[in-house]
N, C-alpha and C positions, 0 to 999 in steps of 0.2 A: 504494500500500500504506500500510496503520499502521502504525507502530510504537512500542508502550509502552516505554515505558522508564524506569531513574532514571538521572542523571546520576554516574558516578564508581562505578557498581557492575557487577556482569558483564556489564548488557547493552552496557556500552562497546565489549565485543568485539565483539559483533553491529556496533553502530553502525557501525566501522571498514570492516568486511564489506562494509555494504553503500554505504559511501563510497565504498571501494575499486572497486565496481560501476559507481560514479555513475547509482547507480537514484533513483529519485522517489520518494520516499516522505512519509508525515506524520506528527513526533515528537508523541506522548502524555508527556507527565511522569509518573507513578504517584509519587505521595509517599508512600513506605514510612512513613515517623514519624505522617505525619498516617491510615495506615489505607486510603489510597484502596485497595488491593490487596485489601480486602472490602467495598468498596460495594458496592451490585448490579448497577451496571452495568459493574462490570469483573470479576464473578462472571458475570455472562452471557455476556462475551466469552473470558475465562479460568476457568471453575470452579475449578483450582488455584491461583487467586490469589498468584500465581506472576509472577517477570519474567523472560524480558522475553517478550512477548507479538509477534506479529506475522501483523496481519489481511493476505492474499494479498489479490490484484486480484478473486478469484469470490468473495471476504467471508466465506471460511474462514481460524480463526486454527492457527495452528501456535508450539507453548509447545517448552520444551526450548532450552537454548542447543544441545547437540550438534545436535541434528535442524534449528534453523533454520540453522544453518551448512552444514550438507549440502546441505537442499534448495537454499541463495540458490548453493554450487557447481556443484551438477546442474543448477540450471535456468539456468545460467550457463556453460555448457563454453567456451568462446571465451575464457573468460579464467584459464583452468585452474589454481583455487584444490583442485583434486584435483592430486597426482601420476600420469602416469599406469602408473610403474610401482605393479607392487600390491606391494612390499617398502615403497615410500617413504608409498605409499598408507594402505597397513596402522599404520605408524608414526604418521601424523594422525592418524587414528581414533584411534589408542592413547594419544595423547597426548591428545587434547579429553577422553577418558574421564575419563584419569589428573588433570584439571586441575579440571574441574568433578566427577568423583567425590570425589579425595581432595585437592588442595590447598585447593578452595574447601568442597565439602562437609564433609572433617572438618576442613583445621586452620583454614582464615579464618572458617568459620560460627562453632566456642566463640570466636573472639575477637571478632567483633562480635554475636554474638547468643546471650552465654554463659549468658542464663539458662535457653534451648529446652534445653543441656548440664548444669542445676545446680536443685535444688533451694531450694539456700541461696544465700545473701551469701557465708557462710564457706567454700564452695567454686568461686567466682571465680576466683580468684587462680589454684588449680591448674589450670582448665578453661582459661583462658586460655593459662596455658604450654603444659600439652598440646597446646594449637594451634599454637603459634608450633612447638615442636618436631615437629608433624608436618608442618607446612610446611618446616622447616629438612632435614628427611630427603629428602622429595622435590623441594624443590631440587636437593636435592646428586644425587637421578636423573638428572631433568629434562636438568642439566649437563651428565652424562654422553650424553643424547641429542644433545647438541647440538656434541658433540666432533667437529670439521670441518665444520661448516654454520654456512653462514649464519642456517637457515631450520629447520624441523622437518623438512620432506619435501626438502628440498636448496635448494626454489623456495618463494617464498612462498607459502602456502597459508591454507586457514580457519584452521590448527591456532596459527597464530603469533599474530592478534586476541585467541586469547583465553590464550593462554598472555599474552601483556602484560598483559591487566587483573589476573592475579595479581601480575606482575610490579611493578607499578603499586599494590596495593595495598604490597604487601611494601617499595617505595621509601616512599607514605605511612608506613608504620609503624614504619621504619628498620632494617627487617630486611636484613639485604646479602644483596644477590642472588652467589651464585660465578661466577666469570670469566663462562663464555659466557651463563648467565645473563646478566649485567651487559651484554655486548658485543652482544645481541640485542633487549636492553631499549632500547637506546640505537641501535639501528639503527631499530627499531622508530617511536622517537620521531623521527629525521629524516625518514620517511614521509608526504608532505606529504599525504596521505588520512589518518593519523594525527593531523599538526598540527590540522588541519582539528577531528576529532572533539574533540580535548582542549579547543580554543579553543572551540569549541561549548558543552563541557559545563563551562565555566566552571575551567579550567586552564591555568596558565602553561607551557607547553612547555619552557622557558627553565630551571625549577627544576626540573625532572626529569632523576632520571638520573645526578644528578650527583657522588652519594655512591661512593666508592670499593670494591670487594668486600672481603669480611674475607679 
């Protein structure tokens, strides 16, 4: 298989995924700043130009963090990153939504990509916070999901890869993660399928994680 990616952005979860697999795969860089994400040859393979990208074995791509995370679990039962109850099941889904709908889609996208959110210069600064504050609310969700688990669905599953890469932005940007946020961030990071990815994509495992919750 392909796999597009950037290093240190959502498709980190994916990566994880499919480390955790120990599938074959071949990384693509997509450099967002330099534009690769409209050339045309990554407009042929993804028309949404969009990451993270991932061409299957029959040279069909599948786009969508939630959707490649599903299919790399189904086509993967043996290593049951599904729960198989459907209360705990249900709860994944709900979370991958909740993480890439509204922690990443509305509050981390105004902070790195505040101008898609702003007209002017002079309204930055708000758009910015707005984010940090819708991030800091569903945090404090999140938290509450995670009250007696280790895990999202009890066992680890897809839903946790990518719940870390917000986690993971949020330590870059010194946002304190709340308790079990914090204690699942930092479980997360002694996952030597984990190590593995961060040391790949050019991160010291060692400075992560380390900051206290508020």
């Amino acid at each position: 298989m392909k796999f597009y990616m950037t290093p240190g952005s959502c498709t980190t979860g994916i990566h994880i995924i499919l480390e955790e697999l120990e599938e074959v795969f071949e990384v693509y860089v997509v450099n967002l700043p330099n534009g690769d994400h409209f050339k045309p040859e990554y407009i042929a393979i993804n028309p949404k130009s969009t990451i993270p990208t991932l061409v299957r074995n029959d040279g069909t791509p599948l786009t969508e963090v939630q959707a490649i995370a599903y299919w790399l679990a189904r086509t993967h039962p043996r290593r049951k990153l599904l729960p198989e109850d459907v209360n705990d099941e249900t709860r994944v889904i709900e979370t991958l939504a909740y993480v890439v709908g509204t922690v990443h889609g509305q509050g981390f996208a105004r902070i790195f990509a505040t101008s898609t959110f702003a007209r002017t210069q002079a309204d930055h600064e708000s758009i910015q916070q707005l984010g940090r504050d819708i991030v800091v609310k569903a945090f404090a969700i999140l938290n509450d999901v995670l009250a007696g688990r280790d895990y999202v669905g009890g066992t680890f599953s897809i839903a946790d890869p990518i719940l870390f890469y917000v986690e993971f932005w949020a330590d870059k940007l010194k946002i304190a993660l709340p308790p079990n946020l914090l204690a699942h961030y930092r479980r997360m990071l002694a996952r030597p399928a984990v190590q593995r990815v961060m040391a790949e994509e050019g991160y010291n495992v060692k400075t992560l994680g380390v900051t206290d919750a508020a």
